[in-house]
C-alpha positions as CSV (number, residue, x, y, z in Angstrom):
1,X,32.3,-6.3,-2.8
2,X,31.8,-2.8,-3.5
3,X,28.7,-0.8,-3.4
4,X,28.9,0.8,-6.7
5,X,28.3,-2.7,-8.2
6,X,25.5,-3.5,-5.9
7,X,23.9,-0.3,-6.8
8,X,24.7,-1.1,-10.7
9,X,23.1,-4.5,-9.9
10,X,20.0,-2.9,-8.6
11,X,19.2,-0.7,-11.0
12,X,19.9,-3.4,-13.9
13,X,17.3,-5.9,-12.0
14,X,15.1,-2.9,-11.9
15,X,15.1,-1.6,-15.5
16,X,16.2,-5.0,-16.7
17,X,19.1,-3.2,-18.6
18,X,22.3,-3.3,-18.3
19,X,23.5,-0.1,-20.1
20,X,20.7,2.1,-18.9
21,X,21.4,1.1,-15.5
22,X,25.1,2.1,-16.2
23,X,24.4,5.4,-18.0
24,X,22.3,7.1,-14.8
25,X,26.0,5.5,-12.6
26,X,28.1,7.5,-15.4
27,X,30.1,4.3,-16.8
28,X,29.7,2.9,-20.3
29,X,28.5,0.1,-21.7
30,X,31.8,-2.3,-21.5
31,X,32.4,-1.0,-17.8
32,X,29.1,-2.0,-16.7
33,X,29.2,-5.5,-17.8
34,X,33.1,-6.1,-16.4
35,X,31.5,-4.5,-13.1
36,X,28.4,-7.0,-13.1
37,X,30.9,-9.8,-14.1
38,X,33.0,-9.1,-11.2
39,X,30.6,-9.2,-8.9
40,X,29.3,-12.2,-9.8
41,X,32.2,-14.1,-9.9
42,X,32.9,-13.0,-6.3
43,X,29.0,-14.2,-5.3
44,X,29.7,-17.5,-7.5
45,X,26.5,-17.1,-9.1
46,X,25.1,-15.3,-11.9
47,X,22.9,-12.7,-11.2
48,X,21.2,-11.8,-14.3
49,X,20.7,-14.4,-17.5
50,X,21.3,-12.0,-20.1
51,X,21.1,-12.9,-24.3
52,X,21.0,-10.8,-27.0
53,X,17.4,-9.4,-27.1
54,X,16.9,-9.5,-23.3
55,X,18.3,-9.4,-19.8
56,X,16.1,-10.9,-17.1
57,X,16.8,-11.8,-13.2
58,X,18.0,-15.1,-12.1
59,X,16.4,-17.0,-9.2
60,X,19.7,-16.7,-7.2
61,X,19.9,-12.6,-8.0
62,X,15.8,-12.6,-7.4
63,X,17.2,-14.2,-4.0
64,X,19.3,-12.0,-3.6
65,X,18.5,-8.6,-4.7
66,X,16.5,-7.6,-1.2
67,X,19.8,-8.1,0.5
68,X,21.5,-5.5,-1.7
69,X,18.8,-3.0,-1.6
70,X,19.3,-3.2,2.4
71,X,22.6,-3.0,2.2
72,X,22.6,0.2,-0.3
73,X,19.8,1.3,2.3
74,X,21.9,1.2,5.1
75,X,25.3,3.1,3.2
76,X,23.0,5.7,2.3
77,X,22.0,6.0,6.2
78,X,25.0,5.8,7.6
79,X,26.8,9.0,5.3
80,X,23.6,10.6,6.0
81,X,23.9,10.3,9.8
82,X,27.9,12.0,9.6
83,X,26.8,14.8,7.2
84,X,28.6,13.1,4.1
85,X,25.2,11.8,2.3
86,X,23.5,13.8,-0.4
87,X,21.1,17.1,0.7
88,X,18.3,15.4,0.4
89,X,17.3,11.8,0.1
90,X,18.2,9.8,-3.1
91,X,17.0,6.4,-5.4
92,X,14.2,5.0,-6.3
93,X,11.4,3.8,-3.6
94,X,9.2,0.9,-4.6
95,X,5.9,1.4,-2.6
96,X,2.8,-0.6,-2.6
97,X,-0.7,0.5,-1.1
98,X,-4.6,-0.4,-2.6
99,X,-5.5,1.1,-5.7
100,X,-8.7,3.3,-4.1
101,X,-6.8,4.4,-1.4
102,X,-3.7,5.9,-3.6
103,X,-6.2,7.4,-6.2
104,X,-8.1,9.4,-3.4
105,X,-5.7,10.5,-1.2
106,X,-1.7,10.0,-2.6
107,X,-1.6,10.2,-6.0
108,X,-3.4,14.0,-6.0
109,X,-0.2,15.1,-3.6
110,X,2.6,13.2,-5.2
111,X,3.7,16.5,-7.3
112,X,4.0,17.9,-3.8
113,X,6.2,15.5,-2.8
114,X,8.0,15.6,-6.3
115,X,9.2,19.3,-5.5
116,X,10.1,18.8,-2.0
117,X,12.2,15.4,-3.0
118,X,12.8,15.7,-6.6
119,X,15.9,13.0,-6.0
120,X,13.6,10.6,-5.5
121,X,11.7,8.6,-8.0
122,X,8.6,6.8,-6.6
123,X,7.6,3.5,-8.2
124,X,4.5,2.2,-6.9
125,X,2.2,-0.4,-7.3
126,X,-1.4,-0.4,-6.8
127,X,-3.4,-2.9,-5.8
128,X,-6.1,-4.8,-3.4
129,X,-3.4,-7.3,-3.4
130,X,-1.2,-7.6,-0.6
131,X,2.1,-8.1,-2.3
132,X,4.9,-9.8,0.5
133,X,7.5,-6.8,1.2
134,X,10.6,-8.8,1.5
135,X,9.9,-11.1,-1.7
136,X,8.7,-8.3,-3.9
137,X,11.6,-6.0,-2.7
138,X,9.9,-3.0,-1.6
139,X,10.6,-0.3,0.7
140,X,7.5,0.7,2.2
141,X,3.7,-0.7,2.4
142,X,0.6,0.8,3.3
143,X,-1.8,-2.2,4.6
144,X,-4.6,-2.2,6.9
145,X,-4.4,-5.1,8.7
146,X,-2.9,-6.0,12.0
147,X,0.7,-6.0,11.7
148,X,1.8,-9.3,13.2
149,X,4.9,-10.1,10.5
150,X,7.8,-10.2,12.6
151,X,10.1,-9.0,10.2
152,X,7.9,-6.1,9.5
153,X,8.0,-2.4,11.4
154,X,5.4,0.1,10.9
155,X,4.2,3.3,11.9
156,X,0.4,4.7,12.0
157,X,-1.2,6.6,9.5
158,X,-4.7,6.7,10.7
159,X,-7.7,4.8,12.2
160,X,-9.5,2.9,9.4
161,X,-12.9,3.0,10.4
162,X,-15.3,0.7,8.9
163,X,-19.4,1.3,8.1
164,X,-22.3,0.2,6.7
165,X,-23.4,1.7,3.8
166,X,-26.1,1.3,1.2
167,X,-27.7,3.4,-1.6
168,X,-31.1,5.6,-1.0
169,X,-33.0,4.1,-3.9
170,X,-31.9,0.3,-2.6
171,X,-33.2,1.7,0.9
172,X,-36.3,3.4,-0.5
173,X,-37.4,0.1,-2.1
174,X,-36.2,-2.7,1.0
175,X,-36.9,-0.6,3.7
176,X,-34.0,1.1,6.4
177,X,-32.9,-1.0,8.9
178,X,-33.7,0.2,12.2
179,X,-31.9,-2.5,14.1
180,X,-29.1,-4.9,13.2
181,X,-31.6,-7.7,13.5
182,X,-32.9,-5.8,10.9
183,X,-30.1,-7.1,8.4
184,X,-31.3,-10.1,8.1
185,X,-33.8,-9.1,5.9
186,X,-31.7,-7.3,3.6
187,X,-28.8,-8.4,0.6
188,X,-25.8,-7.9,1.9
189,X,-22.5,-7.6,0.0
190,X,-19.6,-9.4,1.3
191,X,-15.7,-8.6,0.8
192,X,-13.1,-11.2,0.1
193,X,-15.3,-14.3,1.8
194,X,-18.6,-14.8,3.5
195,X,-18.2,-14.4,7.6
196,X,-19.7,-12.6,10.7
197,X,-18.3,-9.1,11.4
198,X,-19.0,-7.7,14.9
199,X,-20.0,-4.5,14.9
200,X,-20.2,-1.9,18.2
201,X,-22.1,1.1,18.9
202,X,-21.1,4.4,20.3
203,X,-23.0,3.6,23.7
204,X,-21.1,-0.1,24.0
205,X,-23.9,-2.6,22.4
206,X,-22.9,-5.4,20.0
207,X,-24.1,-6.8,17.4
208,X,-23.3,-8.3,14.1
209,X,-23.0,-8.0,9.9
210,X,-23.6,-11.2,8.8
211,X,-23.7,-12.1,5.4
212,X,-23.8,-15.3,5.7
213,X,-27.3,-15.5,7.8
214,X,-29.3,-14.2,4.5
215,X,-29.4,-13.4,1.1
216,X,-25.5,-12.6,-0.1
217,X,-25.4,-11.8,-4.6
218,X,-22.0,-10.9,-4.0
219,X,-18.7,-11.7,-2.6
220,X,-16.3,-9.2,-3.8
221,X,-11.8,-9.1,-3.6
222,X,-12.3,-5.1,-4.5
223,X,-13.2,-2.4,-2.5
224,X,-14.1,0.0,-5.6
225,X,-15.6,-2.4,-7.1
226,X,-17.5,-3.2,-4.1
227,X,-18.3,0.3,-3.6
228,X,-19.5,0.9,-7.0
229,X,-21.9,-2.1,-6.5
230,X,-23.6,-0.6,-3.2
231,X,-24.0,2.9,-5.4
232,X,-25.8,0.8,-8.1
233,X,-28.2,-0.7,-5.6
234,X,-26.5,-4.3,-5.5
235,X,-27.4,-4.1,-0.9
236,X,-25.8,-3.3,2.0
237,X,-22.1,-3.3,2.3
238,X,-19.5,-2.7,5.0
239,X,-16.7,-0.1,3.6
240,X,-13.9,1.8,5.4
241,X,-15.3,5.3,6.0
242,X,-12.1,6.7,3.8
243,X,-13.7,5.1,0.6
244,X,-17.7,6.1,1.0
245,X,-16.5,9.4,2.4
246,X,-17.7,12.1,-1.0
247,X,-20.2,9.5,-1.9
248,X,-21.3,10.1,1.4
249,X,-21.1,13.8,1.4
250,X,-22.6,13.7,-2.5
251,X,-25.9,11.6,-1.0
252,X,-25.2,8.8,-3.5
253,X,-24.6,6.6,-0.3
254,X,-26.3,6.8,2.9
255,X,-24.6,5.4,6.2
256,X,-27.0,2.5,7.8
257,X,-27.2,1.9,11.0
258,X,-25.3,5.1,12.1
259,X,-24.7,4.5,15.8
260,X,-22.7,1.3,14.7
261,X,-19.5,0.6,13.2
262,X,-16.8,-2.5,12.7
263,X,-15.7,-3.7,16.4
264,X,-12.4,-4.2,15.2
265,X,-10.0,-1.4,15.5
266,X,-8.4,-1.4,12.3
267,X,-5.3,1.0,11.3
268,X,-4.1,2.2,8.8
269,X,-0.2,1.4,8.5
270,X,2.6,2.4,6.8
271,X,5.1,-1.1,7.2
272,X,8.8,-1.2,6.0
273,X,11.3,-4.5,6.7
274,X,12.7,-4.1,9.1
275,X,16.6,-3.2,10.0
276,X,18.5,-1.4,12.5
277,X,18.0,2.0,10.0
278,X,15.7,3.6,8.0
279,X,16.9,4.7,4.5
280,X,16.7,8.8,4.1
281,X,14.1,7.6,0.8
282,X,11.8,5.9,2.7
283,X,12.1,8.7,5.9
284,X,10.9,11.5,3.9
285,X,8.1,9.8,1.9
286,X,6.6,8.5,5.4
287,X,6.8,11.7,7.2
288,X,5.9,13.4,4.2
289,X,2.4,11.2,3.9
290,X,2.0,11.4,7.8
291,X,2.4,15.2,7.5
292,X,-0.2,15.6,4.6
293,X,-2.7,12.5,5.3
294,X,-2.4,11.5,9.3
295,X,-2.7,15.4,10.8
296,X,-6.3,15.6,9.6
297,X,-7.5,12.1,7.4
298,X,-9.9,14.0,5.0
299,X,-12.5,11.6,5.7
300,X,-12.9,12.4,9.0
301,X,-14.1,15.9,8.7
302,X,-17.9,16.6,9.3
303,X,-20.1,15.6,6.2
304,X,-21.8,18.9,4.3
């Protein structure tokens, strides 16, 4: 099979139009469906149902569209490695990472990026929700959360550290913890599920935010959302130091329990499937972030 149909293939599944997909390859309408044809008679399954008011992806081209992206991936590598690919890198990268995270920190620098790589078009999804990389055929995740998927490779983008937080007025009226025995006597706001989070302190004591052990109003899938709460007053809420960071600085939030933080060392990651190369795309949009976020996170400069 040739690679111009795979790439034809692609882009249909992606725009879910056949004749757009074959005007940005340069081949008209009648040529792009005899190209599509072909390769699906050589697969023995049809790829993409199409009718006359829509085209949509079968289950077997669903199935089967990561494996073409990887193999346009590694064709793109490979001419790039002798000196035959394009200048610079090429296509469109789908990339996934949480909705508060890309507002603060990637979407104010993606017209950067856009001038250094203006072959590449960036389409991104945004969300709290962990999509699955291989399923949802994307190039490149940000996550922060241990990276045990086998399949998975990833390189660090920063520390994500993790603090409690709560609003002066909430604090003013409950009282400031002093201790994290303290805690109990406080709401605490909980993220995704109620359970015990160990928490360390500068000079190696442990302890623990539990929201379990007292009053908890809320459990909460959103980390905006979550932060918003804290801001209105809702209690005392654990938050990675990246989201509270101008709130923070602005004294709408106030960090409790200072000499404390999560135990857990999480990381910020940048994760891509993994295969024995990287596609040029994906390259320069990770060094590119790296470069802009991981030199010097903006959160972790000193607060005004």
């Amino acid at each position: 099979m040739d690679t111009q149909s795979l790439r034809l293939f692609v882009l249909a599944a992606d725009k879910l139009n056949i004749s757009a997909a074959g005007r940005e390859l340069g081949l008209v309408p009648a040529v792009s469906s005899a190209r599509l044809a072909k390769l699906e008679h050589i697969l023995g399954v049809e790829l993409l149902h199409r009718s006359t008011r829509k085209v949509s992806v079968s289950l077997e081209g669903a199935e089967f569209l990561p494996y073409a992206r990887e193999i346009l991936a590694q064709e793109e590598a490979a001419l790039s490695a002798l000196g035959q690919g394009a200048a610079q890198a090429t296509g469109t990268l789908r990339f996934t990472a949480p909705n508060t995270f890309a507002q603060l920190y990637i979407a104010p620098i993606l017209a950067k990026f856009q001038d250094q790589q203006p072959g590449v078009t960036l389409d991104l999804r945004l969300s709290d929700t962990q999509f699955d990389l291989i399923d949802g055929s994307y190039d490149l995740a940000l996550r922060n959360a241990p990276l045990v998927d086998t399949s998975l490779k990833g390189r660090k983008l920063a520390d994500d550290r993790r603090i409690l937080c709560a609003a002066p007025h909430y604090l003013d009226e409950h009282g400031e913890p002093e201790t994290p025995d303290d805690l109990r006597n406080h709401k605490l706001i909980a993220f995704r599920h109620i359970r015990a989070r160990a928490l360390k302190s500068a000079g190696g004591a442990t302890a623990t935010f539990d929201p379990g052990s007292t009053k908890c109003p809320l459990i909460m899938d959103d980390g905006h959302s979550q932060k918003l709460a804290t801001v209105a007053g809702a209690g005392i809420s654990m938050n990675s130091l990246w989201s509270v960071q101008e709130e923070l600085a602005s004294g709408k939030l106030r960090h409790v329990l200072p000499d404390y933080e999560a135990a857990e060392d999480s990381v910020l990651w940048l994760i891509y499937p993994k295969s024995n190369v990287l596609s040029p795309k994906v390259r320069v949009f990770m060094d590119f972030l790296i470069a802009e976020i991981a030199t010097q996170p903006p959160w972790e400069k000193p607060l005004a």
